[in-house]
N, C-alpha and C positions, 0 to 999 in steps of 0.2 A: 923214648920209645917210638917206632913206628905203628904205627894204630891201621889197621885196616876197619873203617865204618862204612856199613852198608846199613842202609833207609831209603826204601820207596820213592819219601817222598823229602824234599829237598829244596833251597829256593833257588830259581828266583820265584817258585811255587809260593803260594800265600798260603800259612793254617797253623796249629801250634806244631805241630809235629814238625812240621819245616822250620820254624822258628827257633824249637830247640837243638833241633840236628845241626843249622846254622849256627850256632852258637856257640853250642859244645865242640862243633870242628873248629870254629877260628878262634877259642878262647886256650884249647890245648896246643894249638898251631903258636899261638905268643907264648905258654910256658915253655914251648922250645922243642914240641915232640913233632914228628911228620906224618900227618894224618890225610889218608887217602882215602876219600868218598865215593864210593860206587852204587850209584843210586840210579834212576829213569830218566829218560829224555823232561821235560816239564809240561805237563797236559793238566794237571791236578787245577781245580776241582771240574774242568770242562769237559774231560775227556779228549780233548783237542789238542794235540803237542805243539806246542809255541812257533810259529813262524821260524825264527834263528834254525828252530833245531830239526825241522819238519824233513825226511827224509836219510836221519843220516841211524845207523845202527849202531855206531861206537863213536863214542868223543873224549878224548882228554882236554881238559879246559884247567887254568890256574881262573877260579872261580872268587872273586874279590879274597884272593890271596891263598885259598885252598886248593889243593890238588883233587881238582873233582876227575871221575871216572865217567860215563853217561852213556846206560845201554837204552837200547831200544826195547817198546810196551807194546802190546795189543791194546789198545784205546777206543773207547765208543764215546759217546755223549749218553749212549741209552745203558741204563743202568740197572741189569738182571744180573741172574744167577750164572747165566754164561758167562756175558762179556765179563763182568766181575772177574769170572774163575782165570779167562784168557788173559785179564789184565794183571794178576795176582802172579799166574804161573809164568807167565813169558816175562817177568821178572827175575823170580827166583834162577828157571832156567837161563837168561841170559848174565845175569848176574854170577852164578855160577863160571860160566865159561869167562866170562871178563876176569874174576877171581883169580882162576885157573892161571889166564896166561901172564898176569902180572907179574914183573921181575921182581926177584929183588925177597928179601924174607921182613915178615913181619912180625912183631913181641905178640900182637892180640887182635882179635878181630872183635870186633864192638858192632853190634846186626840191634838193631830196634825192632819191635814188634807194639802192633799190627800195620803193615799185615803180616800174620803169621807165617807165609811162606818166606818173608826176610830171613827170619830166624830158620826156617830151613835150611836158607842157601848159607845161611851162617854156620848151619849145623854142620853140612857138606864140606864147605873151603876149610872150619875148624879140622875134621878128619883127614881130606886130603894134605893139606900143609902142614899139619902135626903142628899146628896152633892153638893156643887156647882160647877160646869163646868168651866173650860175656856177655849177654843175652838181656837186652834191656824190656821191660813187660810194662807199657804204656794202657794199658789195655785188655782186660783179661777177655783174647779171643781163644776161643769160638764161644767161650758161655754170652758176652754182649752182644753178639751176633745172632745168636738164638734167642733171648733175650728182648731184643729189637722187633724180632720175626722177620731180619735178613736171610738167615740161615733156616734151613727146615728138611732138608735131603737128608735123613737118617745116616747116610752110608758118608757124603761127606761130613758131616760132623761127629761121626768113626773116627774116620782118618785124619780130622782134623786135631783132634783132641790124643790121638797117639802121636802127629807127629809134633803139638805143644809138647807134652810129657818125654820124648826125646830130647827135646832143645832144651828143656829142663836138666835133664841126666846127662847131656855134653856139656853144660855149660860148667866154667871156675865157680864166677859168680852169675846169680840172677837179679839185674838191677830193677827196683820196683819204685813206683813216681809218688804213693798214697798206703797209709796207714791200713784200708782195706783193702788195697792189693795183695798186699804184706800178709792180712794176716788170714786172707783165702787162701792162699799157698800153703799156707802152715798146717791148713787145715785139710789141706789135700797133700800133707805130706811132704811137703818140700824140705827140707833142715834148714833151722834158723838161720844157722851160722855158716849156709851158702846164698842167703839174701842180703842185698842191703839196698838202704835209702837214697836214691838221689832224686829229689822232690823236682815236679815242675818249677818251674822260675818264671819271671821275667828278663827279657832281654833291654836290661837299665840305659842299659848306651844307646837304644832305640825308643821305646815309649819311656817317657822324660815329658811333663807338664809342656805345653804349648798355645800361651791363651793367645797370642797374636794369629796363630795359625785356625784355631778356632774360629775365632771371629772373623775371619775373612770367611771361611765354610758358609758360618752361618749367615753371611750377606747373601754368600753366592744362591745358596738356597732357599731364599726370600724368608729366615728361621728367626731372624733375628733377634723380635721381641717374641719368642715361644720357649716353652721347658720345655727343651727335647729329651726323651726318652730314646736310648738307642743299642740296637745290637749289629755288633759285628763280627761276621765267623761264615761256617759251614752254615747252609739251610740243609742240613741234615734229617735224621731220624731220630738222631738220638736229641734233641733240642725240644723237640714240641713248641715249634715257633706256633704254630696255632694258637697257642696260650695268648702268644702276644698278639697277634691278630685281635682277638678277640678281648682284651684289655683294652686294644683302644675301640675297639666299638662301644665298650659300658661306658670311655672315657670322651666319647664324641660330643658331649654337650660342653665338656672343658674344652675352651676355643682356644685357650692361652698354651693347651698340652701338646707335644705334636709327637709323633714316633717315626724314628730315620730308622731303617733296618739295613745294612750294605752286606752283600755276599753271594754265593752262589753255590750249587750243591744239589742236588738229587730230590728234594720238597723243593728248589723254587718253582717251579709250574704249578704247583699245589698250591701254593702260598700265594702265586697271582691270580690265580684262580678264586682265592677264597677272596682275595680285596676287591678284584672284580665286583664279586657278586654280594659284596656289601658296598661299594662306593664310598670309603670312608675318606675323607677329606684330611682328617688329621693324621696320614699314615703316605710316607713316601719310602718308597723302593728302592734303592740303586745298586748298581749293579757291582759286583765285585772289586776289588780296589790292591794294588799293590802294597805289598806289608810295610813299604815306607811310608804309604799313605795314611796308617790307620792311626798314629799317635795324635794326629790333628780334625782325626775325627771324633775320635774321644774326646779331645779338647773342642770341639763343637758341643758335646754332650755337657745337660747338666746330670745323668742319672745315666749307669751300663744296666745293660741286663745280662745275666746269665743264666738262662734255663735251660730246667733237664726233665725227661718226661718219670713220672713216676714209676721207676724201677728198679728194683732191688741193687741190681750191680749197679748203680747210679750214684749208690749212697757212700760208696769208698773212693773217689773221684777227686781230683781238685782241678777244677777247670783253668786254664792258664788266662784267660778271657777274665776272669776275676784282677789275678794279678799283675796285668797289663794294666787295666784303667785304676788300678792302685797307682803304679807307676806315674801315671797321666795325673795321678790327686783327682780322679773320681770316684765316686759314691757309687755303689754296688745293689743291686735287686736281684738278690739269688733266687729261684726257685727250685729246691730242691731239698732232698733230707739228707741228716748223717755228717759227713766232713765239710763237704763245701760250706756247709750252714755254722759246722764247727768251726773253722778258720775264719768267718766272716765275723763269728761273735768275740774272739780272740783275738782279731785286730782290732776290732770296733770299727766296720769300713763302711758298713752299709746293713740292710736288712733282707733279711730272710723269710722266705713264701713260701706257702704250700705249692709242690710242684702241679703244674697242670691245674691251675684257682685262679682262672681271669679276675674275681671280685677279690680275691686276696691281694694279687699284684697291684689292681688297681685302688686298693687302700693304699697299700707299701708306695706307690707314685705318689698321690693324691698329701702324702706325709712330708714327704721328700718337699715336694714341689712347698708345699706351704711352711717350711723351715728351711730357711736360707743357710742358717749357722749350723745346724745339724748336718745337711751336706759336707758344707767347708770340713766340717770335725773329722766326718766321718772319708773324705777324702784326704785329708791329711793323716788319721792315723793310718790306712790305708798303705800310703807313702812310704812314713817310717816301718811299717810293721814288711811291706816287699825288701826293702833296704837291707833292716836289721835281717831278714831269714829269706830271702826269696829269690833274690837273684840271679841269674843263669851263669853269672862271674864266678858265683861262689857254688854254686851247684857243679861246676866245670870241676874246680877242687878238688869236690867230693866225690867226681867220674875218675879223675887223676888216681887218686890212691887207689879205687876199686879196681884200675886197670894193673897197677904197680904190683897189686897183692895177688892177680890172678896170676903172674908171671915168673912170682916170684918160690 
């Protein structure tokens, strides 16, 4: 098949969306199909387009083996309702036109969403090329967006939600990552039997156990003798890093506990702000890390975390962030209700907290930390439990037939 995928967001970008997009293109690129990515210059999550790429409006790159496409974004650092909208649109719109003049015919176009306007330009180049769609739904926007209280303009979330329900009604299939993605759709209507499942994964060829690489981390960062607690991802909205913030403040008098957080995103000014102004000793910072970096930071970690703030659409979610440090044979501190909490108890990986409960998290630590064997267990079922069902090798699979079936 020739695949045309279009996603925002792409690496050499660091986040799960990048992680999968990168996956799912090189892992159908080895079953033998020719998958062309038309995605953004790389700014994510700075708003700052990467040095290499700074200046240019179109690029063709063979991208560690893929044939990338690379249009140019409206990009800020500062992060509203405008530049948002300019960094959104002058996607969609430039993506479009690169769409447009690509030679050549293709069996399917494969558009991720959010951001929602992907799936617009997906909607678009489907129409114009007399191709058929398949519409992948990571994300149920614009309701997570309002939700959040990203979104709050009346008149855009109009028009955002008619042109979802469009990309719905072009699409073959509508590919959905979670059990309650799946079954909000259902319930707004969608027919079953144009949904299917291709679950988050991990990418196993990359986060893979690393204790050597670990322990060097933990030299470098004076950690050595401490339980590190740690997350790494977006400093986002939808996280409620504050939670963790304030875990380790109840946890300051444990001198042996310490919390590494790595990332960057839209709360980290908030986030330094707040550790400023408690001085906490057992809590370091650092700053964002490239996606090969992060398997050896995990292997630093005795304990991930993954939290989510308490919100409804939160509860049908399975954070990749979980099965990453599966991958890595670490132990898991979910905070959140509904699936994530289901899949943790199902692997038996780790435990689960009330979302947004400093005193909760900091029992579920304080557990962790004083059972050594519990850990290993629960990082090792973890392991097996990504292996036997998680994947992104075998998730690839399950994107393969959904594309073979829209075309066929």
């Amino acid at each position: 098949m020739r695949i045309l995928h279009l996603t925002q967001y792409f690496p050499p970008e660091a986040g799960a969306v990048q992680v999968r997009a990168g996956a799912m293109a090189r892992y159908l690129t080895e079953l033998g199909h020719h998958v062309t990515v038309l995605t953004e210059m790389p700014n994510h999550p700075m708003g700052v387009i990467f040095p290499e790429y700074h200046g240019k409006l179109f690029l063709r790159e063979h991208f560690r083996g893929i044939d990338v496409v690379r249009v140019w974004v409206s990009t800020s650092p500062k992060k509203n309702f405008r530049t948002r909208l300019a960094f959104y649109a002058s996607y969609m719109v430039n993506s479009i036109l690169g769409g447009l003049i690509l030679k050549g015919r293709y069996d399917a176009i494969y558009a991720n969403s959010p951001p929602l306007l992907v799936g617009g330009a997906g909607w678009v180049l489907s129409l114009a090329r007399r191709t058929p769609l398949v519409f992948e739904v990571q994300d149920l926007w614009p309701e997570s967006a309002v939700a959040m209280g990203e979104l709050t303009n009346q008149q855009a979330i109009r028009w955002a939600t008619w042109l979802e329900e469009h990309c719905y009604q072009r699409a073959k299939r509508v590919v959905v990552v979670s059990d309650g993605i799946r079954s909000r759709l259902v319930e707004r209507g969608i027919p079953s039997e144009k949904l299917a499942m291709v679950e988050n994964g991990s990418n196993t060829d990359l986060f893979r156990p690393l204790p050597d690489e670990g322990i060097k981390l933990r030299r470098q960062w004076g950690l050595h003798d401490k339980f590190i607690v740690f997350y790494g991802g977006i400093i986002g909205l939808a996280q409620g890093l504050e939670t963790v913030v304030e875990t380790a403040r109840t946890l300051v008098d444990q001198t042996d506990i310490h919390f590494v957080m790595v990332g960057e995103g839209p709360r980290r000014t908030a986030i330094e702000q707040l550790l400023a102004s408690y001085e906490l000793p057992n809590f370091t910072f650092l700053p964002g890390q490239p996606l090969e970096a992060m398997p050896a930071h995990l292997a630093a970690a005795d304990v991930a975390l993954a939290p989510l703030r308490d919100l409804a659409v939160f509860q049908g979610v399975r954070p990749t962030k979980i099965l990453d440090a599966w991958a890595c044979k670490r132990p898991v501190v979910v905070s959140a209700r509904g699936e994530p909490c289901r899949i943790v108890k199902e692997a038996s990986g780790g435990l689960c907290v009330e979302p947004e409960n400093p005193e909760d998290m900091a029992r579920a630590t304080l557990t962790l930390r004083d059972d050594p064997e519990k850990r290993r267990q629960f990082g090792l079922n973890g392991h097996r439990y990504v292996h036997a069902h998680y994947s992104l090798k075998a998730m690839a699979l399950k994107l393969e037939q959904v594309l073979r079936e829209s075309i066929s």
